[in-house]
C-alpha positions in Angstrom: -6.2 185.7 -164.3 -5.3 188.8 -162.1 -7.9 191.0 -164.0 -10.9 188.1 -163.5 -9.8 188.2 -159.3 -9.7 191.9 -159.2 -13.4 192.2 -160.8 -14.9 189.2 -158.5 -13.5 190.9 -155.9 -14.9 194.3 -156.8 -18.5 192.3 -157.5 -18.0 191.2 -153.7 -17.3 194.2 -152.5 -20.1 195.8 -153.8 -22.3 193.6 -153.0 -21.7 193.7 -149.5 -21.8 197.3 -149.6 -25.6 197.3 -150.4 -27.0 196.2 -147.3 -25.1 198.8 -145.1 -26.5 202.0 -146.8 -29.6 200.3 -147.4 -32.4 202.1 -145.2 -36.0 200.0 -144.1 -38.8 202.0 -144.6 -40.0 202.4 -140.2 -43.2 201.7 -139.6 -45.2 203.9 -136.8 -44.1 202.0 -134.1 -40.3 202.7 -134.6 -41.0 205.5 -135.4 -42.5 206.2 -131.4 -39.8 204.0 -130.3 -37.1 206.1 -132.1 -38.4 209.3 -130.7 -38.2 208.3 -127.1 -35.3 207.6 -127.0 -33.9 210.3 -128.6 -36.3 213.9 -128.2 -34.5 216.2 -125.9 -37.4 217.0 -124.6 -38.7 214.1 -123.2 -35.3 213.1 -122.0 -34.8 216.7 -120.0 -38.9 215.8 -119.2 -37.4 212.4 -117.4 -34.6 214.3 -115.7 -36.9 216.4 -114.0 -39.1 213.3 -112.4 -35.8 211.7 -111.6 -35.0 214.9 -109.9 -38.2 215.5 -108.4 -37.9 211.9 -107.0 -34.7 213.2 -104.6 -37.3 215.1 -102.6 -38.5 212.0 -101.0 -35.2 211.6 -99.3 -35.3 215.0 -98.3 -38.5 214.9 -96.6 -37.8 211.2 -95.0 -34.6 212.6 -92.8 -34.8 212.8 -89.4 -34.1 216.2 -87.3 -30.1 215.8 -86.1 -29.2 216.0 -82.6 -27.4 218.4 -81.4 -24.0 217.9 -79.0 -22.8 220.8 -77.0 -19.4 221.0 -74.6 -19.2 223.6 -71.9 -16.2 224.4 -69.7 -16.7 226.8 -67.5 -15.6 228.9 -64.3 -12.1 228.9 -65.1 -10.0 230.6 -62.6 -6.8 231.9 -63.0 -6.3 234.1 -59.6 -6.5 233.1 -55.9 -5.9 229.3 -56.7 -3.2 227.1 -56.8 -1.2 228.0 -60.2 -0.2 224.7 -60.9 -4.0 223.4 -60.9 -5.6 226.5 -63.2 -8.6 224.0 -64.1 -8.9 222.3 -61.2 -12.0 224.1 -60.2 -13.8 224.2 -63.7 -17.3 223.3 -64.2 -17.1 220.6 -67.3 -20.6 220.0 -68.5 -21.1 217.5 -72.1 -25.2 217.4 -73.6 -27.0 216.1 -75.9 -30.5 216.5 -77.6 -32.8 215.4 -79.8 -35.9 217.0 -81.2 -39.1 214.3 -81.5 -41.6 214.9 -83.9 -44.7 214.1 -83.4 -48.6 213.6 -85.5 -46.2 211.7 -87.9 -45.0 215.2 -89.6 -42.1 212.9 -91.1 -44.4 209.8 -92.6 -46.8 213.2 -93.8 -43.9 214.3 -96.0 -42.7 211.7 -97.8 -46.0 210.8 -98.3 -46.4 214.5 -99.9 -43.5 214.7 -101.7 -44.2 210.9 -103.1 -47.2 212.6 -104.6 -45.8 215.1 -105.9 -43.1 212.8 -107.8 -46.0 210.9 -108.8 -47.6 214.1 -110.3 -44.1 215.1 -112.0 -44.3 211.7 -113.5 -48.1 211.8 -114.7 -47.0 215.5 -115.8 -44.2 213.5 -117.9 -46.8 211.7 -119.3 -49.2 214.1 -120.5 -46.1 216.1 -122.0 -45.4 213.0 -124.3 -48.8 212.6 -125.2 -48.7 216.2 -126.3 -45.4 215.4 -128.0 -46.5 212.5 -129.8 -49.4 213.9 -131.3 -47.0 216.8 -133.2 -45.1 213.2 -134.1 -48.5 211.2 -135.4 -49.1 214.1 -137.4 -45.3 214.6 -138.7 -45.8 211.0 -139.6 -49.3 211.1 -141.5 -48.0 214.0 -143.9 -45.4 212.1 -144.7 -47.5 209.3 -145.6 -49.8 211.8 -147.4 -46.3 213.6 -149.3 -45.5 209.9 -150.5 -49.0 209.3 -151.4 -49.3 212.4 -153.4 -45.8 211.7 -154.8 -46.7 208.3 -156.0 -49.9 210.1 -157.6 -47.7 213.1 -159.5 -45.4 210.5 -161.2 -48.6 208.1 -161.9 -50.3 211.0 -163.8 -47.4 212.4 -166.0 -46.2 208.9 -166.7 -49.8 208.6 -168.0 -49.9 212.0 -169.9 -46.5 210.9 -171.5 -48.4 208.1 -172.7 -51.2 210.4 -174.1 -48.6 212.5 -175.8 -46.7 209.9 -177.2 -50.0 208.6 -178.8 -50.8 212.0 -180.1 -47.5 212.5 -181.1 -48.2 209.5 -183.6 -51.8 211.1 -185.2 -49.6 214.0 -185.4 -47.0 212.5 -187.5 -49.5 210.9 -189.5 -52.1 213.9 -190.3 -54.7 212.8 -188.2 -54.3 215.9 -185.7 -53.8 219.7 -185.7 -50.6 221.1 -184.5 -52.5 223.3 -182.5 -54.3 220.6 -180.8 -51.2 218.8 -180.4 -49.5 222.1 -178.6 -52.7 222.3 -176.2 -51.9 218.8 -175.0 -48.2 219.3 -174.8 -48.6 222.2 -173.2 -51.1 220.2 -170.7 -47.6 218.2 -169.4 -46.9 221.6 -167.4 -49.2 221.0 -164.8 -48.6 217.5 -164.2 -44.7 218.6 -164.1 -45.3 221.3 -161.5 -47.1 218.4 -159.2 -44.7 216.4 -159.8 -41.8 218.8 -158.3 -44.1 220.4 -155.8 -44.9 216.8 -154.3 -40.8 216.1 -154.3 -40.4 219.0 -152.0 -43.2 218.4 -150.1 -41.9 214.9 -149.0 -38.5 216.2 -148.3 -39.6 218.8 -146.2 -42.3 215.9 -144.0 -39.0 213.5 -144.1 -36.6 216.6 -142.5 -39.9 217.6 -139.8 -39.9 214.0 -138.7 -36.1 213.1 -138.1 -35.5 216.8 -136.4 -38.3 215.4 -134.3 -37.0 211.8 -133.8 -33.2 213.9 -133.5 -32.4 211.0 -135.9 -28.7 211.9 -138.1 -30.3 209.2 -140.8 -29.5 211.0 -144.5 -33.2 212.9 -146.0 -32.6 210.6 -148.8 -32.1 207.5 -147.4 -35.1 208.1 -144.1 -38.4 206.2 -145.3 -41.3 205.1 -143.1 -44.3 202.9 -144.3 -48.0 203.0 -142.8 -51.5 202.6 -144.0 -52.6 205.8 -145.6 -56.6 204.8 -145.6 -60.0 205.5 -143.5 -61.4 203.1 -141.4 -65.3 202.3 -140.4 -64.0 201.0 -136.6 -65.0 203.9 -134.1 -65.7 203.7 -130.3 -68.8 205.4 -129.0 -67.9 209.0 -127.0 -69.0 207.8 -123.9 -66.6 204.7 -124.1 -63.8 207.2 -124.9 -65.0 209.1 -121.9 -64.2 206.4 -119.4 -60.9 205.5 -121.1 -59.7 209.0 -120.7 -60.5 209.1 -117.1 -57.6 206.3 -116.7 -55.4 207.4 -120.0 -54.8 211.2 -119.9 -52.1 212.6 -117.8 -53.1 216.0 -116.7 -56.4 214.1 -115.4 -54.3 211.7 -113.2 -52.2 214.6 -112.5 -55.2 216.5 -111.4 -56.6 213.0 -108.9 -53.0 213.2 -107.5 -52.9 216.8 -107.2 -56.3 216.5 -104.4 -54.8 213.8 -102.6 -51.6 215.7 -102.2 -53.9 218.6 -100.9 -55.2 216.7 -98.5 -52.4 215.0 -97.0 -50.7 218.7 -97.3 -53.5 220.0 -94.9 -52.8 217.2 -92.4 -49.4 218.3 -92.6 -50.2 221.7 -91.7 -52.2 220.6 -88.3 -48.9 218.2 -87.7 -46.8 221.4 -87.8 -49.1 223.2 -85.4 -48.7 221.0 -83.1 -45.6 221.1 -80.5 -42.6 218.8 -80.6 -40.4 218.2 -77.7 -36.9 217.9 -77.3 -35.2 215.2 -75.0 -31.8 215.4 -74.0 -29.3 214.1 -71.3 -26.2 216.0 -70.0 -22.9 214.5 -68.0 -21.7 217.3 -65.6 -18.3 217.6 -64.2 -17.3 220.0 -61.3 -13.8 219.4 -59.5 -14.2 215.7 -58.3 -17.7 215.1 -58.6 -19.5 213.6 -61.7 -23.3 214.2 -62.6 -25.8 213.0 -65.1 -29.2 214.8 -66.0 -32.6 215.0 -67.9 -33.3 217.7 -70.0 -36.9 218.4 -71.3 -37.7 220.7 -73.6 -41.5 221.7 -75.0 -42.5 224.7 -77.3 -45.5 226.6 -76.2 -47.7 227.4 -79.2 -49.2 230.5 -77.8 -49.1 232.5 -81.0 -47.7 230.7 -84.1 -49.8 227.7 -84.2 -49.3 227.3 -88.2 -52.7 229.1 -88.7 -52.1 230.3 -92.2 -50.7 227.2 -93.8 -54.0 225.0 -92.3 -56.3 227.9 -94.1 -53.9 228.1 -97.0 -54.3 224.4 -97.7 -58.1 223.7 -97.4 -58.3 226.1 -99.9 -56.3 224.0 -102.0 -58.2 221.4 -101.7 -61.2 223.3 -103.1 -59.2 224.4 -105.9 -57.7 221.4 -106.9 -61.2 219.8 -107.2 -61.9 222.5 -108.9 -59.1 222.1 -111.1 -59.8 218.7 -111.7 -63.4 219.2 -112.9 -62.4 221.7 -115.3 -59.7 219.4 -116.9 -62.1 216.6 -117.3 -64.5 218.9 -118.7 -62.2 220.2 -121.4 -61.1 216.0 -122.3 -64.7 215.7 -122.7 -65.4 218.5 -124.8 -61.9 217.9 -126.8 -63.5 214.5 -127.5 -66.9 215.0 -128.9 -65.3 217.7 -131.0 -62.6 215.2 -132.7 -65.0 212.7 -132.7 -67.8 215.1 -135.0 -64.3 215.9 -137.5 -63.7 212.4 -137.7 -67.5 211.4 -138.9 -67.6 214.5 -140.5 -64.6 213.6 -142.8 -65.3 209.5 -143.4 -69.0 210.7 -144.4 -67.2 212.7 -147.1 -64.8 209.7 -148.1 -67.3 207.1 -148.3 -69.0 208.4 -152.0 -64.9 209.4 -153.0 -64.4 205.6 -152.6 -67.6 204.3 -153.4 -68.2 206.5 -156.4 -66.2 209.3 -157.4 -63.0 207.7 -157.6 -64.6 205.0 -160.4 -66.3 207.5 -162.1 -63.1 209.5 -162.7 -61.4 206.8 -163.7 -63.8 205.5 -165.9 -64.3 209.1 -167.6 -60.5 209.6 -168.3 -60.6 206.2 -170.1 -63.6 206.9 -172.3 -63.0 210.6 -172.8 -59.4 209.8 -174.0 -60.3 206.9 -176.0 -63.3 208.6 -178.0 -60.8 211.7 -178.3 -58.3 208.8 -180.1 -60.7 208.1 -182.5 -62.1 211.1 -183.1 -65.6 211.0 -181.0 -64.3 213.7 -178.0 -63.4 217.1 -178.6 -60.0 218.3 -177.7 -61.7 220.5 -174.5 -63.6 217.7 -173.2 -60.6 215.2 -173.0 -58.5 218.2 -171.3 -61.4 218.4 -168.4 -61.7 214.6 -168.1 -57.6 214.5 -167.5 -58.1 217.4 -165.0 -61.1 216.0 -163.4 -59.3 212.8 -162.9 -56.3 214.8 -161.1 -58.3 216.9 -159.0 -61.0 213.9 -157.6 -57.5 211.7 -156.9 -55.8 214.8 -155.2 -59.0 215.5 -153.5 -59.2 212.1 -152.1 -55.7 212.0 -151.0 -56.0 215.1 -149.3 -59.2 213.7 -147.6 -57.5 211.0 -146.0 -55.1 212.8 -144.9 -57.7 215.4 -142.9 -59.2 212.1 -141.9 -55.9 210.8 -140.2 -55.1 214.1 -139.1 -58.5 214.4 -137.2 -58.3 210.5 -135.6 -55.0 211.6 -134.3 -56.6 214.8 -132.6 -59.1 212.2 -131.6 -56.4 210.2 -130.0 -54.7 213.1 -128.3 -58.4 214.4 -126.7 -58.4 210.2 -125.4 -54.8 210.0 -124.3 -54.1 206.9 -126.3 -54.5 204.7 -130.0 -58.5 204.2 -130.0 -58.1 205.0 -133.9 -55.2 204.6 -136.2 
């Protein structure tokens, strides 16, 4: 009786067991999820907007006043000793500077940019970032495709030797012949370990870069390895990167920020007065008065910084023309690879594949019965290998070349 409870409860144990080390294969969008939350580098990349943010309360504070105490005209000699301070001149001020041409509204409206350019900046650094990611994700996807292709084909060949193995047994083939096709297994075992550390290594690239702690073994993702015919025209691209890219928005911030820079400048050249009040104290009598005090901006008048920034102006445009440019340029280019590669994928698909297929079956069935020499069914095994390699590889490039495509946009059009 004690030996049935201790095995039911092993059986339960172990069966509750298999859910916790069980790992779901992530699909892409866990994958992006996973990554930012975790990169360092888009986490320090947050920091620094965060930071860049504090400026605006920097540039929003007021100038202090200032609060002086004087005592003066102490006299120690030739007055009543008793009464040292009783002729002392006692004088209390303040001031306060005023800024004018709104100088304080000018900055935190320029530093506000400027945290709105940190954050575009952010942006554009994760778009960077999870491109390397997209493509850390598509070779794994191809590693598991060519994987699932290695143990396919020598599972097959083992089938082929087995069957050879029996006309061998019986007579009906050379032991020569039969060593060629043994020897034929090679290959297909040298894909098949070659593919096994292929996927390991795309499984460890993608958790450094998720800075997931998930076992190699146990980390899986799933996606659609496959081309698509759906494809935006380049000039609809062209208008969606105007909005999507961040170095573009950075660039339409950076002219604004310019401009209200330059107004900034002419507010700094202009003068700002001080106003202040005093109490005065001398002996028995009490007075109050006005102080006014005005710069005169003779000399400094803040010429450099209002040259300094229309010249910024000119180059920020500037700036901003040649980034667009290069989007553009980025995008036709990706867009020609991606054509380029689905133009090669349509006959694999459509034809190829089939065909190699088809001439595997037939060369390896005639070879069974005698109609196929033993060179032709080697090539039709081979050709079969190297058309669904081929293939595989294919999509990859094609993937590869939507997500360069992506990048140039600066979001999914293709996936």
């Amino acid at each position: 009786m004690r030996r049935h409870f201790w095995r039911a409860l092993g059986v339960l144990v172990s069966a509750l067991a298999v859910p916790a080390t069980a790992q779901t294969a992530l699909r892409w969008e866990q994958v992006l999820e996973r990554f930012q939350r975790n990169n360092p580098a888009l986490l320090a990349g947050q920091t620094n907007v965060d930071e860049t943010r504090a400026n605006e309360i920097t540039a929003g504070l007021r100038p202090n006043p200032q609060v002086s105490l004087t005592i003066d005209q102490w006299s120690f000699f030739h007055t009543d000793p008793f009464r040292p301070f009783g002729n002392s001149q006692t004088i209390g001020s303040v001031t306060q500077l005023i800024e004018r041409q709104h100088k304080r509204q000018l900055r935190v409206e320029s530093a506000s940019l400027a945290t709105s350019m940190a954050g575009t900046d952010q942006a554009d650094a994760q778009r960077l970032l999870v491109f390397t990611l997209r493509d850390a994700f598509v070779r794994l996807l191809q590693a598991k495709s060519v994987l699932e292709l290695a143990e396919d084909n020598i599972k097959y060949y083992d089938q082929v030797i087995a069957l050879n193995k029996r006309r061998f047994d019986a007579g009906d083939l050379a032991r020569v012949d039969f060593d060629r096709i043994s020897l034929q297994r090679a290959q297909f075992e040298s894909d098949l370990e070659n593919a096994k550390v292929s996927l390991r290594t795309a499984r460890i690239t993608l958790l450094s870069m998720m800075n997931e702690k998930t076992p190699v073994n146990s980390f899986d993702v799933a996606g659609l390895f496959d081309f698509g015919e759906k494809i935006l025209l380049p000039e609809e691209m062209h208008q969606i990167t105007l909005d999507a890219r961040g170095d573009i928005r950075s660039a339409d911030t950076g002219i604004r920020k310019a401009q209200v820079d330059n107004h900034l400048a002419w507010a700094n050249g202009s003068w700002d007065p001080s106003l202040g009040g005093d109490y005065t104290r001398v002996g028995p009598g009490n007075t109050l008065g006005i102080a006014v005090s005005v710069p005169l901006r003779l000399f400094d008048r803040n010429q450099g910084e209002k040259a300094r920034t229309v010249i910024e102006i000119k180059r920020s445009q500037q700036f901003r023309e040649a980034v667009v440019n290069g989007a553009f340029r980025d995008i036709d280019t990706a867009y020609a690879q991606v054509e380029s590669v689905r133009a090669v994928l349509r006959p694999y698909r459509d034809t190829y594949l089939p065909q190699a297929a088809r001439v595997r079956e037939s060369v390896s069935y005639a070879y069974a019965n005698g109609g196929a020499s033993l060179l032709d069914f080697l090539d039709a095994q081979k050709a079969y290998r190297d058309t669904q390699l081929n293939y595989r590889n294919l999509i990859g490039s094609y993937l590869a070349a939507v997500n360069q495509l992506n990048l140039a946009v600066g979001r999914e059009v293709l996936q």
